[in-house]
C-alpha positions as a Markdown table, in Angstrom:
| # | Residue | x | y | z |
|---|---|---|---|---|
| 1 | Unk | 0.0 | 0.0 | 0.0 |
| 2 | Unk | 0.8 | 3.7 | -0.7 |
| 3 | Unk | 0.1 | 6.2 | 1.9 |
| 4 | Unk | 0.1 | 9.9 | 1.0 |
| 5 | Unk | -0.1 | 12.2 | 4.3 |
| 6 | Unk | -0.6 | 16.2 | 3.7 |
| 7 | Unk | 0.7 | 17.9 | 6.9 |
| 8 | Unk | 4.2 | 17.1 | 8.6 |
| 9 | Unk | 2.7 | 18.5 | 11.8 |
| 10 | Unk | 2.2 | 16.3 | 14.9 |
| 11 | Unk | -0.5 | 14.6 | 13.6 |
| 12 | Unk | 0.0 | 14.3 | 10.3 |
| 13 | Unk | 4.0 | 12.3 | 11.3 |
| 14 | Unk | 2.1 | 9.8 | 13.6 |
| 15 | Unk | -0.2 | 9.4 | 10.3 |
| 16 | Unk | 3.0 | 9.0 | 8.5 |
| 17 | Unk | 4.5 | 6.8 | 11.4 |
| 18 | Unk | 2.2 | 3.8 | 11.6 |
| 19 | Unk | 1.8 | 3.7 | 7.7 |
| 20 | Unk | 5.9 | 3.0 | 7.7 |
| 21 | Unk | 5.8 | 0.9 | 10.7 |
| 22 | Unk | 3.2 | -1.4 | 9.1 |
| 23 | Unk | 4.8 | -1.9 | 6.1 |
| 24 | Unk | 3.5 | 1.0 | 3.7 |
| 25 | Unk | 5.3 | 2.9 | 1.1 |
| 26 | Unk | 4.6 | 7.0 | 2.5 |
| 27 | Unk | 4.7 | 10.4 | 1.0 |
| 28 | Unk | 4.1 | 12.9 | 3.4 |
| 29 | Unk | 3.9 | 16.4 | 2.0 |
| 30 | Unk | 4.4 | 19.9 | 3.5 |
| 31 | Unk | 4.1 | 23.2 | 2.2 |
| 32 | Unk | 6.6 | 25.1 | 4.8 |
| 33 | Unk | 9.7 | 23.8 | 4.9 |
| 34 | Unk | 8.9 | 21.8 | 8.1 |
| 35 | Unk | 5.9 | 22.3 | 10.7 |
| 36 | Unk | 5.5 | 25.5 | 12.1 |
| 37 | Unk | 2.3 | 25.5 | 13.7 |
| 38 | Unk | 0.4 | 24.5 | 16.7 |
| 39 | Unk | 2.6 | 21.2 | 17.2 |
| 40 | Unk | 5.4 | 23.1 | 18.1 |
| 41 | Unk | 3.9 | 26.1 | 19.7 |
| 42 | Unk | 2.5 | 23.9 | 22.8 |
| 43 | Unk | 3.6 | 22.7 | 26.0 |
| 44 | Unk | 4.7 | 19.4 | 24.7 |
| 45 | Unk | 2.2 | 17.5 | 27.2 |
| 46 | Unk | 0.7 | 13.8 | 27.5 |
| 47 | Unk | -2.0 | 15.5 | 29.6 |
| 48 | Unk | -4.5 | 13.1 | 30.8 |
| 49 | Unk | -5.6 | 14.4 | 33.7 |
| 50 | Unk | -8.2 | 16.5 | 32.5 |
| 51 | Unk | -9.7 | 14.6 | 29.7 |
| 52 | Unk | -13.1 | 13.7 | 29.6 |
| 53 | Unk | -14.4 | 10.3 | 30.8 |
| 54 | Unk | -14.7 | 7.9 | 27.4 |
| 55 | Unk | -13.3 | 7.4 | 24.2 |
| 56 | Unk | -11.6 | 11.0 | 25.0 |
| 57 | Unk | -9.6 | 9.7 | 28.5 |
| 58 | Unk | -9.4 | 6.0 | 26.3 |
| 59 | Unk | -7.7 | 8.0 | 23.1 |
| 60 | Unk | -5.1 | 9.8 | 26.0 |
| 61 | Unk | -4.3 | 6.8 | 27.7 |
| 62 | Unk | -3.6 | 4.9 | 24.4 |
| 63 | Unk | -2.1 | 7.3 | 23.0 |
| 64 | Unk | 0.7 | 7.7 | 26.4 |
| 65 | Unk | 1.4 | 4.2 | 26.0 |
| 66 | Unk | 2.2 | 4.9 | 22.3 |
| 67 | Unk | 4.1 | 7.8 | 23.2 |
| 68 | Unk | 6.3 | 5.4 | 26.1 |
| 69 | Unk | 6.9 | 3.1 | 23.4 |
| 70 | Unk | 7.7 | 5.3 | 20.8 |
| 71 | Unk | 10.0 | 7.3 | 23.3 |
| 72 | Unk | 11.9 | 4.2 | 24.1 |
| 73 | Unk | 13.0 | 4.0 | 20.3 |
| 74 | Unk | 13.6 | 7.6 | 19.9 |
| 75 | Unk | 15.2 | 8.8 | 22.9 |
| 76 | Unk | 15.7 | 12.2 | 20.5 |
| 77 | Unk | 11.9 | 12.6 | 21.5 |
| 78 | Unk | 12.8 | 13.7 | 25.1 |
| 79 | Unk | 9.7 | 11.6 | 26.7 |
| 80 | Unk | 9.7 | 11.5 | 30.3 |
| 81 | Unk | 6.8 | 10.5 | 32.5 |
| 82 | Unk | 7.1 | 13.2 | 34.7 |
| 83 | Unk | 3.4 | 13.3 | 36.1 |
| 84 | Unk | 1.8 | 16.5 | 36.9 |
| 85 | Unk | 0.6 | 18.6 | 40.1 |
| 86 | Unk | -2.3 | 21.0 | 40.5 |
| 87 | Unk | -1.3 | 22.8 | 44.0 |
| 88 | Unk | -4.7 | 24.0 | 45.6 |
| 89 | Unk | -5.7 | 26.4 | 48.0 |
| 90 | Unk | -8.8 | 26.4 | 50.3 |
| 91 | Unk | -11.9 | 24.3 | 50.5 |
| 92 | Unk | -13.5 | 25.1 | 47.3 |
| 93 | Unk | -10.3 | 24.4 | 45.3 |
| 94 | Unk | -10.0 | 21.3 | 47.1 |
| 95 | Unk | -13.4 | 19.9 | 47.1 |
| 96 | Unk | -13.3 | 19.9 | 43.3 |
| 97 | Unk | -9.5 | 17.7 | 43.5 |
| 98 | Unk | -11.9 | 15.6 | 46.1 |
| 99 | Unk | -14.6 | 14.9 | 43.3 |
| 100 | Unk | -11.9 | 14.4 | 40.7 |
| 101 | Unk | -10.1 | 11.4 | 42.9 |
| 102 | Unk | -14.1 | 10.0 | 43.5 |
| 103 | Unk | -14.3 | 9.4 | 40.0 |
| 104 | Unk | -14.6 | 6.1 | 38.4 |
| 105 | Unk | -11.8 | 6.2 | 36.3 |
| 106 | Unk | -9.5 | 8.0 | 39.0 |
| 107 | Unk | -7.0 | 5.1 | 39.4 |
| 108 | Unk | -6.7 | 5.0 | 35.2 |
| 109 | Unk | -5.6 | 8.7 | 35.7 |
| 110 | Unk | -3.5 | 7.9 | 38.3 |
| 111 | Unk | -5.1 | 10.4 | 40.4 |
| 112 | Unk | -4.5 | 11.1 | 44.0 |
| 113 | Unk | -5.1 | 13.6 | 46.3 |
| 114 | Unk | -1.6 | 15.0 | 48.0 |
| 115 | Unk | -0.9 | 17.0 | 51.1 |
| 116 | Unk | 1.3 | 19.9 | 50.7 |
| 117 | Unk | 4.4 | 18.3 | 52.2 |
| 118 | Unk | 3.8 | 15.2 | 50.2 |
| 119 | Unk | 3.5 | 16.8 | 46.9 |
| 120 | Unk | 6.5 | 19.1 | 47.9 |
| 121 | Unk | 9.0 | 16.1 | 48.6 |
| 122 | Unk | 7.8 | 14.9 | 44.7 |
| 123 | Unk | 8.3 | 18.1 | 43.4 |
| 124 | Unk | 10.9 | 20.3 | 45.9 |
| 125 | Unk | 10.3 | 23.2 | 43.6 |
| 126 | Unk | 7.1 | 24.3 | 44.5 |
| 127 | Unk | 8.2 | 26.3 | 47.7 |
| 128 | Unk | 5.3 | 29.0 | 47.8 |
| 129 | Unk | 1.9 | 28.3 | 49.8 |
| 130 | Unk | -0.8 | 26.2 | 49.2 |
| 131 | Unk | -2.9 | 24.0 | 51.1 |
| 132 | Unk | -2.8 | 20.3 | 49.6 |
| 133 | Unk | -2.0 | 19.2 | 45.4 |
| 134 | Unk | -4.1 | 17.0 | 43.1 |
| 135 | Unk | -1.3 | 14.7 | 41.9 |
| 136 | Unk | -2.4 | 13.0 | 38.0 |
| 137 | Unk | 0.8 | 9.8 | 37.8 |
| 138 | Unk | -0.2 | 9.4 | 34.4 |
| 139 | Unk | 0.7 | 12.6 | 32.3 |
| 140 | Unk | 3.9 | 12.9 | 31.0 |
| 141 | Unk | 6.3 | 15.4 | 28.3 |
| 142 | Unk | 8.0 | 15.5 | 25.1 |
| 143 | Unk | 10.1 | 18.0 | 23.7 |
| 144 | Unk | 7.4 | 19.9 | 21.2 |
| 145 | Unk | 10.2 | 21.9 | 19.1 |
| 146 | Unk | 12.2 | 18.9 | 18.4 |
| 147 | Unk | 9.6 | 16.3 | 18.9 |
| 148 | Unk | 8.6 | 16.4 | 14.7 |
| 149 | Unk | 12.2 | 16.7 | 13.9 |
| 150 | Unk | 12.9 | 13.3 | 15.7 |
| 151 | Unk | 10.3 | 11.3 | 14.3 |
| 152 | Unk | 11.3 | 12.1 | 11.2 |
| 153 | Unk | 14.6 | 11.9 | 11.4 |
| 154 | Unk | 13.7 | 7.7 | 12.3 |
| 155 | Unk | 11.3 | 7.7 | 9.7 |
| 156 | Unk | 13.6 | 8.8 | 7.0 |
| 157 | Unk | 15.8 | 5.5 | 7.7 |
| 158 | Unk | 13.0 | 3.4 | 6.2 |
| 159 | Unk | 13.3 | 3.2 | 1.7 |
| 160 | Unk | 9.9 | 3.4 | 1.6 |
| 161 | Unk | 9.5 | 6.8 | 3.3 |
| 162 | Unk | 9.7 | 10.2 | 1.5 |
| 163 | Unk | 9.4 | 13.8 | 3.0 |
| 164 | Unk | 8.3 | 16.4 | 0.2 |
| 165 | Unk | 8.6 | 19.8 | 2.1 |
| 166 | Unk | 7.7 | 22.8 | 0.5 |
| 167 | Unk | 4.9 | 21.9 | -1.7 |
| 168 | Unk | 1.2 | 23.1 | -0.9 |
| 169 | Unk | -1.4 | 20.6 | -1.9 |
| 170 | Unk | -3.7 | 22.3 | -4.3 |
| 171 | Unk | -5.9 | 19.8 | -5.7 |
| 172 | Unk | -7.8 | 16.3 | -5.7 |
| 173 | Unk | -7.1 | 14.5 | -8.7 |
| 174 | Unk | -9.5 | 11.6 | -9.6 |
| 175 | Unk | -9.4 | 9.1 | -6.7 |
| 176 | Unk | -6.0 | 8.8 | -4.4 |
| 177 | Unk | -4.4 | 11.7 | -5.7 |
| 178 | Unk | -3.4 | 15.3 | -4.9 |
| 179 | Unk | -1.5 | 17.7 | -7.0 |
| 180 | Unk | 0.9 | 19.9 | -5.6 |
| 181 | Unk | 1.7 | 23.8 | -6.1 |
| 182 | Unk | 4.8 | 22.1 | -8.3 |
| 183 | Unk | 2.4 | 20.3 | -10.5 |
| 184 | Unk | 3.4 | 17.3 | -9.5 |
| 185 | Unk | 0.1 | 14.9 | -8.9 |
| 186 | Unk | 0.8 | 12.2 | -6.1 |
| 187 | Unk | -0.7 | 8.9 | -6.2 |
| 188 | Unk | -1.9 | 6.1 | -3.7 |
| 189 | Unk | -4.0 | 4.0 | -2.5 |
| 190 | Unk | -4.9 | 6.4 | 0.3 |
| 191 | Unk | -4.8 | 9.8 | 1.0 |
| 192 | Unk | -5.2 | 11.4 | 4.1 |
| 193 | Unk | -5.5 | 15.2 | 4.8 |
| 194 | Unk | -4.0 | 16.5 | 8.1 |
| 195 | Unk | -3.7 | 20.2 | 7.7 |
| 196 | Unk | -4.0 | 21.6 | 10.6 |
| 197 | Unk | -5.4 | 25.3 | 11.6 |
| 198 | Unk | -5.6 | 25.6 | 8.1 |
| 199 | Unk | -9.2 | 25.0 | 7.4 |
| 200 | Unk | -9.7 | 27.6 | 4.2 |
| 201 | Unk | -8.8 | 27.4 | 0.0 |
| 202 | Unk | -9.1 | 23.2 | -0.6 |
| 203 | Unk | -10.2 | 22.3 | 2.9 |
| 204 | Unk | -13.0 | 24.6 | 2.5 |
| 205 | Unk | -13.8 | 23.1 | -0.8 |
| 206 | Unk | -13.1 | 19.3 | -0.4 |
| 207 | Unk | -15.2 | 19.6 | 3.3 |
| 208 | Unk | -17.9 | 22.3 | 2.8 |
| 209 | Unk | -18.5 | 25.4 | 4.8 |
| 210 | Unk | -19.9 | 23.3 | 7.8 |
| 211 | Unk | -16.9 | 21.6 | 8.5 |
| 212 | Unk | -17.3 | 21.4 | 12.1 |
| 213 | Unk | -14.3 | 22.8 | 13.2 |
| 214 | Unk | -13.2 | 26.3 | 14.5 |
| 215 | Unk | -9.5 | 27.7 | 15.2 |
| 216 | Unk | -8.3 | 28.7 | 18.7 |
| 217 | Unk | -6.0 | 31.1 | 19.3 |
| 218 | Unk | -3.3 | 31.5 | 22.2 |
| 219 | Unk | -0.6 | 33.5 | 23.7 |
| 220 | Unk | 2.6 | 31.2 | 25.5 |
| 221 | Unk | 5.8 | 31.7 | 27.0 |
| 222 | Unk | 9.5 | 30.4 | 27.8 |
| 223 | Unk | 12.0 | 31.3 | 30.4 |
| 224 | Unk | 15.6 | 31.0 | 30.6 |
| 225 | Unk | 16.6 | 27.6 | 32.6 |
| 226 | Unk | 15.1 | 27.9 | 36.1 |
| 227 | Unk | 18.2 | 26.8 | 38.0 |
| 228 | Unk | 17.1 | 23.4 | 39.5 |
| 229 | Unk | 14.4 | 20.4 | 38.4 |
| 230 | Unk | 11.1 | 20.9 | 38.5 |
| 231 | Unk | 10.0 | 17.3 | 38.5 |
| 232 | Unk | 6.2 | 17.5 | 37.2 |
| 233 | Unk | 4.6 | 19.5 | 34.9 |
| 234 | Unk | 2.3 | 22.1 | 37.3 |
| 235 | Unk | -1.4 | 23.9 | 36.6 |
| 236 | Unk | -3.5 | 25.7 | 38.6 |
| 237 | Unk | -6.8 | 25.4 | 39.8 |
| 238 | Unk | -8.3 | 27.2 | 36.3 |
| 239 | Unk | -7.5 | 24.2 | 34.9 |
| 240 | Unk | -10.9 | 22.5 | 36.7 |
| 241 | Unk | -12.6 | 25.2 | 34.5 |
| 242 | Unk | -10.9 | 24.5 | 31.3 |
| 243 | Unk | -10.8 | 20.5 | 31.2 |
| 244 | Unk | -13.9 | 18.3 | 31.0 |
| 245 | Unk | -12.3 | 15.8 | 33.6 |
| 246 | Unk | -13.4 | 18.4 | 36.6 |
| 247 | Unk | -16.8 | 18.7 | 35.7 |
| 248 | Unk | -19.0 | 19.0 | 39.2 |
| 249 | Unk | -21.5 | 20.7 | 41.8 |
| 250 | Unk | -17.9 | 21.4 | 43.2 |
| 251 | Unk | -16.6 | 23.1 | 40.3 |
| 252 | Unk | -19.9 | 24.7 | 40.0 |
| 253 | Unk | -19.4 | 26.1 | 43.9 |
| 254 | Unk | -15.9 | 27.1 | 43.0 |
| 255 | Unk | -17.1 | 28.9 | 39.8 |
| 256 | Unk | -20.0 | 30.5 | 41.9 |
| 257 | Unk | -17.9 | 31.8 | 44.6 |
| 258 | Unk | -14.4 | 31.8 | 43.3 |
| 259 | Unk | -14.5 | 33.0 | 40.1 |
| 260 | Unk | -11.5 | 34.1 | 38.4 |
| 261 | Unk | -9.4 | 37.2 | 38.3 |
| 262 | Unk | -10.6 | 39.4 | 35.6 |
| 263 | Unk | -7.1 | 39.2 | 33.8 |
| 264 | Unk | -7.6 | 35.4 | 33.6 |
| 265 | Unk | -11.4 | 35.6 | 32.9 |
| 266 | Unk | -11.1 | 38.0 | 30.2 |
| 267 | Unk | -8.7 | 35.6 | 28.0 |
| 268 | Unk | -9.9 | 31.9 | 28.9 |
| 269 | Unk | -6.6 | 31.1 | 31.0 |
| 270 | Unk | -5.4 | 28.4 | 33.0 |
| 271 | Unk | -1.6 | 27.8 | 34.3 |
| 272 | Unk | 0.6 | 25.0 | 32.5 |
| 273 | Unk | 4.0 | 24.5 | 32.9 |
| 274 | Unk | 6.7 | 22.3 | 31.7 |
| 275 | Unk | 10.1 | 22.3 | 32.1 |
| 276 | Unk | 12.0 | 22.2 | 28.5 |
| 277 | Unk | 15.4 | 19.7 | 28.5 |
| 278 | Unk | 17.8 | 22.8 | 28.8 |
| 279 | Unk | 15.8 | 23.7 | 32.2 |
| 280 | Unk | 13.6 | 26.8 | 31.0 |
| 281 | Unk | 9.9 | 26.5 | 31.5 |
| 282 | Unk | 7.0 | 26.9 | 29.2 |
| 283 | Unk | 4.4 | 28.8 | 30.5 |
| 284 | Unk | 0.9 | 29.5 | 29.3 |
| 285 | Unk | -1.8 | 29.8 | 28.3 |
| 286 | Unk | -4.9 | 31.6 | 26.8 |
| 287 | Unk | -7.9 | 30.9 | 24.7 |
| 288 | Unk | -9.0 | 33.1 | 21.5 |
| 289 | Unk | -11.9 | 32.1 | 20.1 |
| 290 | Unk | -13.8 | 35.0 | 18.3 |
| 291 | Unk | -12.4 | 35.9 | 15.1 |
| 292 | Unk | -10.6 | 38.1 | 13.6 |
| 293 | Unk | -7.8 | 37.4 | 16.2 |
| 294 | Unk | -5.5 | 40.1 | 17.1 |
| 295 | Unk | -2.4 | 39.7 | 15.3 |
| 296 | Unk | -0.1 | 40.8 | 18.5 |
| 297 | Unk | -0.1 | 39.4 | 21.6 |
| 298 | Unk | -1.1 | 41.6 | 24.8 |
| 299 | Unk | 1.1 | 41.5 | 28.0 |
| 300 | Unk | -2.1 | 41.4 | 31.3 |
| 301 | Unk | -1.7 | 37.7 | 30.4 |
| 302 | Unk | 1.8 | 36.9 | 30.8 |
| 303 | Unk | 1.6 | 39.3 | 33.8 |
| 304 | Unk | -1.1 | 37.3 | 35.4 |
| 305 | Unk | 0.9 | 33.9 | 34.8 |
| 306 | Unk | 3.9 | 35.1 | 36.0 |
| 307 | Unk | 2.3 | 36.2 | 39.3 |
| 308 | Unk | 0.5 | 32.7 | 39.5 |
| 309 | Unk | 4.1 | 30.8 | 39.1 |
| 310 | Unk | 6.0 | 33.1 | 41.5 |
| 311 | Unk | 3.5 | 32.5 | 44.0 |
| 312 | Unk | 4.0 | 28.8 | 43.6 |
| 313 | Unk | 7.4 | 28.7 | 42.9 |
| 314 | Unk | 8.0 | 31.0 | 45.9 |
| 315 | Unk | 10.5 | 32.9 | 43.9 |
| 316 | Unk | 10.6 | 35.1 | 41.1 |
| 317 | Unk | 10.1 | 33.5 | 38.0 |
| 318 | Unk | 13.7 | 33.5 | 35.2 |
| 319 | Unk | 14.0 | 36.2 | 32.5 |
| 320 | Unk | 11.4 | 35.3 | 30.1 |
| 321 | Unk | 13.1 | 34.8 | 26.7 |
| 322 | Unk | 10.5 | 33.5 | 24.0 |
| 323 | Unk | 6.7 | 34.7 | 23.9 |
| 324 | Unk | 4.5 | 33.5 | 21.0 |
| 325 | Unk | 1.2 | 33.2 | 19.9 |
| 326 | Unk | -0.1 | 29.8 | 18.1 |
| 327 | Unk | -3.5 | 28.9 | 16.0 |
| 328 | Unk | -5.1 | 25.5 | 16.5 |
| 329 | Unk | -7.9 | 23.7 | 15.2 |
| 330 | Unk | -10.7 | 22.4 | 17.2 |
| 331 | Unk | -13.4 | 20.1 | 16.6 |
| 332 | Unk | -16.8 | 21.9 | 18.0 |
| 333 | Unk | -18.7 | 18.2 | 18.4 |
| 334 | Unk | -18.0 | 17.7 | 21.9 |
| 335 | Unk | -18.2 | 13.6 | 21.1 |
| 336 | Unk | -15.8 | 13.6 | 19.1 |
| 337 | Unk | -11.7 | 13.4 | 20.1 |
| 338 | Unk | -10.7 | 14.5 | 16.3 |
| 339 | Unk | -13.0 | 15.2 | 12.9 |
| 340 | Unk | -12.1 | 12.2 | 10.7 |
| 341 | Unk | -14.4 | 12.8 | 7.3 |
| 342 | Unk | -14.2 | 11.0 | 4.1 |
| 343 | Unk | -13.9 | 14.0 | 1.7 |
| 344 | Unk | -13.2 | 12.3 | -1.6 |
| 345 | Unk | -12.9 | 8.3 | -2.9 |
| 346 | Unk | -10.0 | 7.7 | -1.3 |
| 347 | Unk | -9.1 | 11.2 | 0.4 |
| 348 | Unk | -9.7 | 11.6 | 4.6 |
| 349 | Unk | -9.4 | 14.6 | 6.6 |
| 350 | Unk | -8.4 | 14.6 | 9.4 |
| 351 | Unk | -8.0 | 17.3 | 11.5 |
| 352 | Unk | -9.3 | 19.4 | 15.0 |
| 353 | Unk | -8.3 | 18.0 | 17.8 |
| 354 | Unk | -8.2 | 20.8 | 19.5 |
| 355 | Unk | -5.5 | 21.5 | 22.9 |
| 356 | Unk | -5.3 | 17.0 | 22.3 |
| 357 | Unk | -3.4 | 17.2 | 19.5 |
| 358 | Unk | 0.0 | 16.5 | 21.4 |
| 359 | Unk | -1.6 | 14.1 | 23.5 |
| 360 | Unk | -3.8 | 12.2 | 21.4 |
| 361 | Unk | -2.2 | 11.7 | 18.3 |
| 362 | Unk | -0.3 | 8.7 | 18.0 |
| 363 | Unk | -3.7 | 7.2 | 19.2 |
| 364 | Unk | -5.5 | 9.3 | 16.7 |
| 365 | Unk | -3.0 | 8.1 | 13.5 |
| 366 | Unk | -3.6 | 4.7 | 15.0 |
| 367 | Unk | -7.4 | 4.9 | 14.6 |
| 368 | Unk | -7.5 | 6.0 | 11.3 |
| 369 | Unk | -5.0 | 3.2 | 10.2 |
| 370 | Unk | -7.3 | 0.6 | 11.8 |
| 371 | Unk | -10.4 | 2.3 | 9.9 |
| 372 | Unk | -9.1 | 2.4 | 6.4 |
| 373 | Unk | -7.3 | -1.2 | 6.8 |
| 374 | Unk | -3.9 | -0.2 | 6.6 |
């Protein structure tokens, strides 16, 4: 069989990465010279924590055992499963940890509920105050700048793998073929579409105009190295109001009488942090959703996160060295982990997986091969 993958991003590469590890000839095709979208603007988390209960928390915890075993073969990926901490403060933050931990699938999660000292001794840099953690054993961290430039680095050692960057798809030819902005038309016996935040110009015309799947804008950052390990990747209590997972009559008491800052209100916000191989820590993040977005990024929200971090850190935070802003696409059926649509004989798209797509994709990839009988 002959796999041809548009899109070298994250998801697109795991398409590319079961193809050539079952056997398949691959063309994957990209029209920058490699990825520069949302797979390297993220955090570079295996975040299952917050996932909702279902094929969404089945797709994460597949997709970290892919990760684990893909990580063991490509040590270039940087995969560590270095767990995660939400530190809380006061009753409302913790009755909604305490609900979390009551769940069914808690022990899947590897959820527990910490005291302060306990989750300090796992995580020694947490110094400032709060009152207890909500631990998750199960999440885990790549390296999302390098993580694409890995995988294909291994995939390239296989004859049957080619990498075609800067050429943007343009057109479906017939059945199992594109044509590329060289003219060159690109044949197989599957094609599958994995483009991203971009959603306009062929998208729009192989999918329709209600493709169910909007773009989400955010704002990140990266310090210099911090100085000393910070052993987990760390959110704040926001992150019951962004993630599915923490869902409750507590959450709805903590939104009733906690609500957030304005700062973090205003722009969707929850803390996440990760610390990168060289020892800085990216920080974020936001959530755009109505469009046009602003093309500059506005400084209230790094403000608020670096008074969140120092407060947890208990020290100030390093010189901040990298900001960005990043575009990624998200599927607006709630059911769904991903939109996989059969656009033409032979041609899937698949795209939106929204703030999942680090996690979820090697388990997303793996779907789509078991669908169209790779």
């Amino acid at each position: 069989m002959r796999v041809i993958v548009v899109g070298a991003g994250v998801v697109g590469t795991m398409h590319a990465w079961h193809a050539v590890n079952r056997g398949h000839e691959v063309v994957q095709i990209e029209r920058e010279t490699e990825a520069r979208g949302a797979s390297l603007r993220n955090f570079g988390q295996i975040w299952v924590s917050g996932r909702a209960g279902g094929e969404e928390l089945e797709t994460a915890l597949r997709a970290r055992e892919l990760w684990e075993e893909i990580g063991a073969r490509i040590p270039a990926l940087g995969f560590r499963p270095n767990g995660s901490l939400t530190p809380l403060r006061g009753d409302l933050e913790r009755a909604v940890a305490e609900a979390a931990v009551a769940r069914p699938d808690a022990a899947a999660r590897g959820h527990k509920l910490l005291t302060a000292g306990e989750a300090r001794a796992l995580n020694p840099a947490l110094r400032g105050d709060f009152d207890a953690a909500l631990y998750c054993e199960r999440d885990a961290a790549v390296e999302p700048r390098t993580a694409q430039l890995a995988l294909r680095a291994e995939l390239l050692k296989s004859p049957g793998y080619t990498f075609l960057p800067g050429r943007e798809v343009r057109d479906v030819v017939g059945e199992n073929a594109v044509r590329d902005d060289h003219g060159d038309v690109h044949t197989g016996d599957a094609v599958v579409l994995c483009t991203g935040a971009w959603l306009g110009g062929l998208v729009r015309e192989l999918a329709g105009p209600d493709l169910p799947v909007r773009r989400v804008r955010l704002q990140m950052m990266q310090t210099d190295p911090l100085g000393e390990p910070l052993t987990t990747s760390v959110a704040d209590a926001d992150s019951f109001r962004y993630y599915p997972a923490y869902g409750s009559p507590a959450l709805d008491e903590l939104n009733a009488r906690q609500p957030q800052p304005a700062t973090a209100a205003e722009h969707r916000m929850q803390l996440l942090m990760v610390q990168r191989a060289d020892g800085g820590l990216t920080i974020g993040d936001t959530h755009e959703y109505e469009h046009p977005f602003a093309f500059d990024t506005v400084e209230d929200p790094y403000d608020h996160l670096t008074g969140v971090v120092e407060s947890l850190l208990g020290r100030p935070l390093p010189k901040v060295r990298r900001r960005w802003a990043g575009v990624y696409a998200q599927c607006t059926d709630k059911s769904r982990v991903v939109h996989r649509q059969r656009v033409r004989d032979g041609v899937w798209l698949v795209t939106g997986p929204g703030g999942r797509g680090m996690t979820c994709s090697p388990a997303i990839a793996e779907t789509t091969a078991n669908e169209l009988g790779w």
